[in-house]
N, C-alpha and C positions, 0 to 999 in steps of 0.2 A: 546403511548397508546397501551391497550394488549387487545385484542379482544378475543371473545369465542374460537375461535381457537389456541389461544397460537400460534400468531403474533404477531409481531410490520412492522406497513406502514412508510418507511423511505422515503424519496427524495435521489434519486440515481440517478444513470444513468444505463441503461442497453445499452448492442452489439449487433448487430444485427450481419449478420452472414459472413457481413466481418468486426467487430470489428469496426466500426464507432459508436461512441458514440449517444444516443437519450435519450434526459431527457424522463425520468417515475418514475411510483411510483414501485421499490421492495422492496418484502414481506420479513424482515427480522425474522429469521423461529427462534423459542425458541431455539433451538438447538447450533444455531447462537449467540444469545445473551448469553446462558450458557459457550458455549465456550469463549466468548470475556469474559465476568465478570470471567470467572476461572482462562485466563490468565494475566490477565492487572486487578485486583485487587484494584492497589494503586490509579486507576484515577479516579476523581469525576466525575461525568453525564457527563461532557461538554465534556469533555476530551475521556471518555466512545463512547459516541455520534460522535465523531471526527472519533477515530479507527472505530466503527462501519461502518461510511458508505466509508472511505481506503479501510477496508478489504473487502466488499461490491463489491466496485470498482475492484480489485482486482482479489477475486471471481470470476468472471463474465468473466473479461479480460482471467484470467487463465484456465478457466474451461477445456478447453481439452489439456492444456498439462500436460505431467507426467516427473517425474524425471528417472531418468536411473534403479531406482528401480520398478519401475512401478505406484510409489503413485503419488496423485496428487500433479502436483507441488505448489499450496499453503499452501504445511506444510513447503517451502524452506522458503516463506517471513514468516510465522507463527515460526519458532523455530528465525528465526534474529530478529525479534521484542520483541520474549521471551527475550532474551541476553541481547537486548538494553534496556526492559524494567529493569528483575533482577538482571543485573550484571553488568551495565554500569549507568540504574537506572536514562534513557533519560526522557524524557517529556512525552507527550501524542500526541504534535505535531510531534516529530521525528518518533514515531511510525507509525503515520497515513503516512508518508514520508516513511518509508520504502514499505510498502504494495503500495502505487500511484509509488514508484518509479519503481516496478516489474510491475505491469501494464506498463505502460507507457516504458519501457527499451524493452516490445515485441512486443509492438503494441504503437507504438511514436502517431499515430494520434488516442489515446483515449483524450479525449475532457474532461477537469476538470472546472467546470462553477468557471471564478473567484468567488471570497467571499466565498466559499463554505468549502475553508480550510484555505486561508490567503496567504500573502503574505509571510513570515516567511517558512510555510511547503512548498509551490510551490519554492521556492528560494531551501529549501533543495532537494528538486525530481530532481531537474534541476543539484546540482552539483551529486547526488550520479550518476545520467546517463550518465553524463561528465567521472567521476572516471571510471565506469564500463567500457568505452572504451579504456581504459590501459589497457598494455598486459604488468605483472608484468614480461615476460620472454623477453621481448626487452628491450637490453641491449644500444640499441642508444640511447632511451629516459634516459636523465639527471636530477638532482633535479629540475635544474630550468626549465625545461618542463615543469614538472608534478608541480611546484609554477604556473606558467602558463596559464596550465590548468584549476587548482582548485580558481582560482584568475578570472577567465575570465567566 
């Protein structure tokens, strides 16, 4: 729903300011929504809705780090969910997985209310965090490690 002020009131979680999770209600800003419907396009409301409150999560989680250029760093999860979305042409769940899973890989005890995204996306946050702790430059780690890893 869009109020006089060009908002939308989502269920989210926000950080306090050591990044513990507390259920509330944030304001997702028109700005916000133009950006999500400019780039994820192809998903219907549900799906729409899904990303939204990821990148939300996200958001929030990321807000004061920057990347070595000095932008903030959620244009890093914002251009890989572009990719996944127009070039690999994933879901709307894997999307929403990418953004919880940059959350969650800086700040492990961000707190995602079950039901909220499904068992399916949380299954996915869970292996990309697994993946992200491979060091593609250790040469000890074997196939069947990393079969292992992504298996377990």
């Amino acid at each position: 729903m869009i109020n006089r002020n060009k908002t939308r009131k989502i269920k989210h979680f926000t950080y306090n300011r050591h990044h513990f999770c507390n259920f509330a209600l944030l304001t997702l800003t028109q700005a916000d929504m133009e950006l999500i419907e400019r780039l994820f396009p192809r998903y219907d409301s549900r799906g729409k809705e899904l990303i939204y409150n990821a990148y939300r999560i996200a958001e929030e989680a990321l807000k004061e780090q920057t990347r070595s250029n000095g932008h903030p760093f959620i244009e890093h999860p914002l251009a890989v969910a572009q990719i996944a979305c127009d070039e690999i042409g994933l879901s709307a769940e894997c999307i929403a997985a990418v953004f919880l899973h940059e959350a969650t890989r800086f700040y492990p005890e961000t707190s995602i209310p079950k039901g909220m995204f499904g068992q399916d996306v949380m299954t996915m946050v869970d292996g990309l965090n697994k993946i992200s702790t491979i060091n593609p430059k250790d040469t000890r780690l074997e196939a069947e490690n990393y079969k292992k890893l992504i298996v377990s």
